[in-house]
DSSP file (Angstrom, degrees, kcal/mol; ACC not computed):
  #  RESIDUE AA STRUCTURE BP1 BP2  ACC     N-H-->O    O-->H-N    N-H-->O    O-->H-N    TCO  KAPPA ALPHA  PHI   PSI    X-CA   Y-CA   Z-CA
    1    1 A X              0   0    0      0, 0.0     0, 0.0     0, 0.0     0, 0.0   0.000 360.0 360.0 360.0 133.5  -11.4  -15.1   12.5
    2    2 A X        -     0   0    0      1,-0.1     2,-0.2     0, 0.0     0, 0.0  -0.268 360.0-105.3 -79.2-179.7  -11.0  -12.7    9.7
    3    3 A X        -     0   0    0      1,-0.1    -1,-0.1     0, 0.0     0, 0.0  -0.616  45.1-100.8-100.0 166.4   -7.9  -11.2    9.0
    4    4 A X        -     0   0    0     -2,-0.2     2,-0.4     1,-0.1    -1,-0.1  -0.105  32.4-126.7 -56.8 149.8   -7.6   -7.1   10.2
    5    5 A X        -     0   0    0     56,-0.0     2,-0.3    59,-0.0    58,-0.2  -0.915  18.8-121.5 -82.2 142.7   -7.9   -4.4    7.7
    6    6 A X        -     0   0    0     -2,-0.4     2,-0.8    56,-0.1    56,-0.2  -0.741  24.1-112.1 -70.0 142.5   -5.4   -1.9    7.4
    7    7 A X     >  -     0   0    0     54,-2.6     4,-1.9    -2,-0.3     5,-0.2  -0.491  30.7-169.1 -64.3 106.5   -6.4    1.9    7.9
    8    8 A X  H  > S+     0   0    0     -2,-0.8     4,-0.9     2,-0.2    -1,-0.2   0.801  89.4  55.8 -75.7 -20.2   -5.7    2.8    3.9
    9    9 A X  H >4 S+     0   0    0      2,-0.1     3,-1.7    -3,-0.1     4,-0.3   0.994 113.5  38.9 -58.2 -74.3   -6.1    6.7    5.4
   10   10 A X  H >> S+     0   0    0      1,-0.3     4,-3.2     2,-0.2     3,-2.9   0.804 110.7  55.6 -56.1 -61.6   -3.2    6.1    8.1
   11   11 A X  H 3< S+     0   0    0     -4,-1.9    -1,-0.3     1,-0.4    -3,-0.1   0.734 104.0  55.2 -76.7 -23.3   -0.7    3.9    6.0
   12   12 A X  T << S+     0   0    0     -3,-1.7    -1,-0.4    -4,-0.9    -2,-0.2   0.528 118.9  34.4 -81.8   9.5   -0.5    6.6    3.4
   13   13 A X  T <4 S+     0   0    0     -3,-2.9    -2,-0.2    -4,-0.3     2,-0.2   0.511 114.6  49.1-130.6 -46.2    0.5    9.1    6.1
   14   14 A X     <  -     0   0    0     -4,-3.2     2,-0.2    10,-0.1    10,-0.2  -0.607  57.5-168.5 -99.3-175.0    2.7    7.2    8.8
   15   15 A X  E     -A   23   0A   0      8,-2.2     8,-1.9    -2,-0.2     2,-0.4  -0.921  21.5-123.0-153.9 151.6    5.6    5.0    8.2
   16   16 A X  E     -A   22   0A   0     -2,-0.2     6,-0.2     6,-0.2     5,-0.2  -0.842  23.1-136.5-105.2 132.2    7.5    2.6   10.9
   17   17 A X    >   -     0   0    0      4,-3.3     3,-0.7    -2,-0.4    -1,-0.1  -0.157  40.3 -96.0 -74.8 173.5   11.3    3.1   11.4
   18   18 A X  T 3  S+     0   0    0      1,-0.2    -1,-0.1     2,-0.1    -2,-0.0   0.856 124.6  66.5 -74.0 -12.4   13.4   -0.1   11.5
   19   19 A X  T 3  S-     0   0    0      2,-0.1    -1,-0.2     1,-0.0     3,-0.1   0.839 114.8-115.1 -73.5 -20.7   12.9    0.5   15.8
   20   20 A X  S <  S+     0   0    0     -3,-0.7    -3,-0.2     1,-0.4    -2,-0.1  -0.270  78.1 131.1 135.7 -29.3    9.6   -0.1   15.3
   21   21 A X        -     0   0    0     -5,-0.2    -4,-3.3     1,-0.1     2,-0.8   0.071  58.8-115.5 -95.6 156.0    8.7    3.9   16.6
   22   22 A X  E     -A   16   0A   0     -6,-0.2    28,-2.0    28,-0.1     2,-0.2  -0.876  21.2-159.4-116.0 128.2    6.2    5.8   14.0
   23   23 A X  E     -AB  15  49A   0     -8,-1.9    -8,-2.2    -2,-0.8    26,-0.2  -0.691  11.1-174.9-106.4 161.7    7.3    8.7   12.2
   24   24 A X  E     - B   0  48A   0     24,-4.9    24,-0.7    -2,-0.2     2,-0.4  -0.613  28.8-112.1-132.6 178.5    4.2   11.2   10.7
   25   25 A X  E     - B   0  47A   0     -2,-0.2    22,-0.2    22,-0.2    20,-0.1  -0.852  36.7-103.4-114.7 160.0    4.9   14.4    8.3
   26   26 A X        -     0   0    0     20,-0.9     2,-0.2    -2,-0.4     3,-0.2  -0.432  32.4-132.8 -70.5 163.6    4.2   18.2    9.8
   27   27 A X  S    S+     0   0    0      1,-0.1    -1,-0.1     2,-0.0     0, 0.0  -0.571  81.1  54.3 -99.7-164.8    1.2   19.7    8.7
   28   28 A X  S    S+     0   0    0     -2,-0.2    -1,-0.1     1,-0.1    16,-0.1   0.884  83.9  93.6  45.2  53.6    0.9   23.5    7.3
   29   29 A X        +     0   0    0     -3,-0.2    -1,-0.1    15,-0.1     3,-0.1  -0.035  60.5  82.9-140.4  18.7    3.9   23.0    4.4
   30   30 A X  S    S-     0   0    0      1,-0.1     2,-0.2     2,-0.0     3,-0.1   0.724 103.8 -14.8-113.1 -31.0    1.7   22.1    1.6
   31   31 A X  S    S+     0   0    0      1,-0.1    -1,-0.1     0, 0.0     0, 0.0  -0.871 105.7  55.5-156.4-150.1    0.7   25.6    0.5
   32   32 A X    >   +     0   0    0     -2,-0.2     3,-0.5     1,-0.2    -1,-0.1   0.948  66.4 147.8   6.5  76.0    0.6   29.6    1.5
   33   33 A X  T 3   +     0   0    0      1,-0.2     3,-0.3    -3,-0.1    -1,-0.2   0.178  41.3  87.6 -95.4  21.3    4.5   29.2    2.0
   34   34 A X  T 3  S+     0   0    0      1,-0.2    -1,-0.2     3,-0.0    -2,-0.1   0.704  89.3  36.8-102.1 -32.5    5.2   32.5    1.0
   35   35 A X  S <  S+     0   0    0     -3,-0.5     2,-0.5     2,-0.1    -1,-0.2   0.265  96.8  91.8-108.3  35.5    4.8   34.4    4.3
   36   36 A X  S    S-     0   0    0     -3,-0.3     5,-0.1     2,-0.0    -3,-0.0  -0.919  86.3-105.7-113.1 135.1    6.4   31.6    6.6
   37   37 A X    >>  -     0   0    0     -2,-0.5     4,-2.0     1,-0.1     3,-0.9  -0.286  26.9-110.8 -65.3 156.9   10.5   32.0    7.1
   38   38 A X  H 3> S+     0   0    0      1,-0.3     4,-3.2     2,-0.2    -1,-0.1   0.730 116.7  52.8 -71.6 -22.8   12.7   29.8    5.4
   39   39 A X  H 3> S+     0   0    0      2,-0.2     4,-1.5     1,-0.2    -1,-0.3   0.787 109.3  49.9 -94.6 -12.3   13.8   27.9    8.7
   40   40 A X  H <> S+     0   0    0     -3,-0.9     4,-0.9     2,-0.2    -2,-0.2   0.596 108.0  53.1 -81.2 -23.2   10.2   27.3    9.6
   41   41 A X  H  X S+     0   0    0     -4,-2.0     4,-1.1     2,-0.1     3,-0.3   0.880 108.5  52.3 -72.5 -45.7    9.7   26.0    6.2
   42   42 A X  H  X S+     0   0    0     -4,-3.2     4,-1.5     1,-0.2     3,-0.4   0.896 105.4  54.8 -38.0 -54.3   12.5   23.8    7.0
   43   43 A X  H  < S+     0   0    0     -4,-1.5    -1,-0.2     1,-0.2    -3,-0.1   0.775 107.5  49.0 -12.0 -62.0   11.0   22.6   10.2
   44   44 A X  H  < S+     0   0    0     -4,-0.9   -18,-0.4    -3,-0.3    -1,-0.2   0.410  97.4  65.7-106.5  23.6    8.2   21.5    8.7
   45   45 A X  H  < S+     0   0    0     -4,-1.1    -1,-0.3    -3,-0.4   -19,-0.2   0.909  91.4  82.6 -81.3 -40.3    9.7   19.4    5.6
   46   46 A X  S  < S-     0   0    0     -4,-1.5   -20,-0.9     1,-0.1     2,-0.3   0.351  83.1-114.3 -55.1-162.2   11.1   17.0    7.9
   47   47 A X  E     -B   25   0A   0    -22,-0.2     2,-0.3   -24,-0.0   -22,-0.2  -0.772  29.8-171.8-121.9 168.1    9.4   14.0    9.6
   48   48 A X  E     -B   24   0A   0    -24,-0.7   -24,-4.9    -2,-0.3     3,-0.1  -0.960  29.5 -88.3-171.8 155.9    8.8   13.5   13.5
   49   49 A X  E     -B   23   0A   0     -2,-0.3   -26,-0.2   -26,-0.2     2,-0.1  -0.051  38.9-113.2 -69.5 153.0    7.7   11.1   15.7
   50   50 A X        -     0   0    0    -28,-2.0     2,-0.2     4,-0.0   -28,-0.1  -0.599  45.9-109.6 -67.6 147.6    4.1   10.6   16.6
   51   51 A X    >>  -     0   0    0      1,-0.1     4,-1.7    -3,-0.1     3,-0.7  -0.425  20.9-107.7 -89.1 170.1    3.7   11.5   20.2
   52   52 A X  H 3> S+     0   0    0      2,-0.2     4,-0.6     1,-0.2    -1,-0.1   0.801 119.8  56.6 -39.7 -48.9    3.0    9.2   23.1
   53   53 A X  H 34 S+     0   0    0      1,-0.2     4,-0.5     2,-0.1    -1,-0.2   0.812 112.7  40.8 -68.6 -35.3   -0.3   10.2   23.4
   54   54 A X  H X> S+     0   0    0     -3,-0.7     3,-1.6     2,-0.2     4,-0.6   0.987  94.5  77.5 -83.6 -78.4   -1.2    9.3   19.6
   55   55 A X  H 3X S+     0   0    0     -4,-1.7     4,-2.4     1,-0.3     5,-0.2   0.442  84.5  60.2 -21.4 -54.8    0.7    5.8   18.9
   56   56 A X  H 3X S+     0   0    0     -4,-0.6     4,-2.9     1,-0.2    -1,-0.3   0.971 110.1  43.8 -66.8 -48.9   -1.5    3.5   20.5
   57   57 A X  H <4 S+     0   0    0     -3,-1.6     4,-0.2    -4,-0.5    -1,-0.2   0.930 116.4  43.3 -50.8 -40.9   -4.4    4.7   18.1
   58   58 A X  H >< S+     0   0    0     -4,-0.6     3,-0.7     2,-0.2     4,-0.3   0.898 110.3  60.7 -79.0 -27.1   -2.2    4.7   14.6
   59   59 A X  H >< S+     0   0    0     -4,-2.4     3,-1.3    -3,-0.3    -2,-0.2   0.967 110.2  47.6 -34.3 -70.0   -0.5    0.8   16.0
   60   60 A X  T 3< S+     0   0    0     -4,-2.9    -1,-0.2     1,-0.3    -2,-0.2   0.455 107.2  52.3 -84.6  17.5   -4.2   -0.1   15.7
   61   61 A X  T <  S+     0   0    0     -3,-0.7   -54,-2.6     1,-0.3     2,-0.3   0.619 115.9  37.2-101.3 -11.3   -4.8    1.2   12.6
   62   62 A X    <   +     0   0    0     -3,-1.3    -1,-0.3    -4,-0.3   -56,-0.1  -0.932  65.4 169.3-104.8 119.1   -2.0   -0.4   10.9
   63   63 A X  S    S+     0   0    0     -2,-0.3   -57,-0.1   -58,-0.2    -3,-0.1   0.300  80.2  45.8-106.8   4.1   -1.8   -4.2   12.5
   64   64 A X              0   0    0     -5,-0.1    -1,-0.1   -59,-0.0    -5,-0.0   0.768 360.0 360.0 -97.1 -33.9    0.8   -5.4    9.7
   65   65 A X              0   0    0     -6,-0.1    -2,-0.1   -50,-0.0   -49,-0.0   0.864 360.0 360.0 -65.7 360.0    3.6   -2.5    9.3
């Protein structure tokens, strides 16, 4: 059997926390930041989990992390 690929799209975009749960980045913080308030630019700098609905798909797109 050959070995899995990894999704090279997906691995540059999630990351797995040391619980195993997958954190993702916001979108809409990469440009026109000018007319969004500073605490909604804050929002979106952080990271957050992938929702429920989402996991099983991005788990099978990376089968090593």
């Amino acid at each position: 059997m050959p070995k899995m690929k990894t999704h090279r799209g997906a691995a540059k975009r999630f990351k797995k926390t040391g619980t195993g749960k997958l954190q993702r980045n916001h979108a809409f913080h990469s440009h026109i930041l000018t007319k969004k308030s500073p605490g909604r630019k804050a929002s979106l700098a952080g990271e957050t989990e992938v929702s429920k609905a989402n996991t099983k798909t991005v788990k099978r797109m990376l089968p090593y992390d």
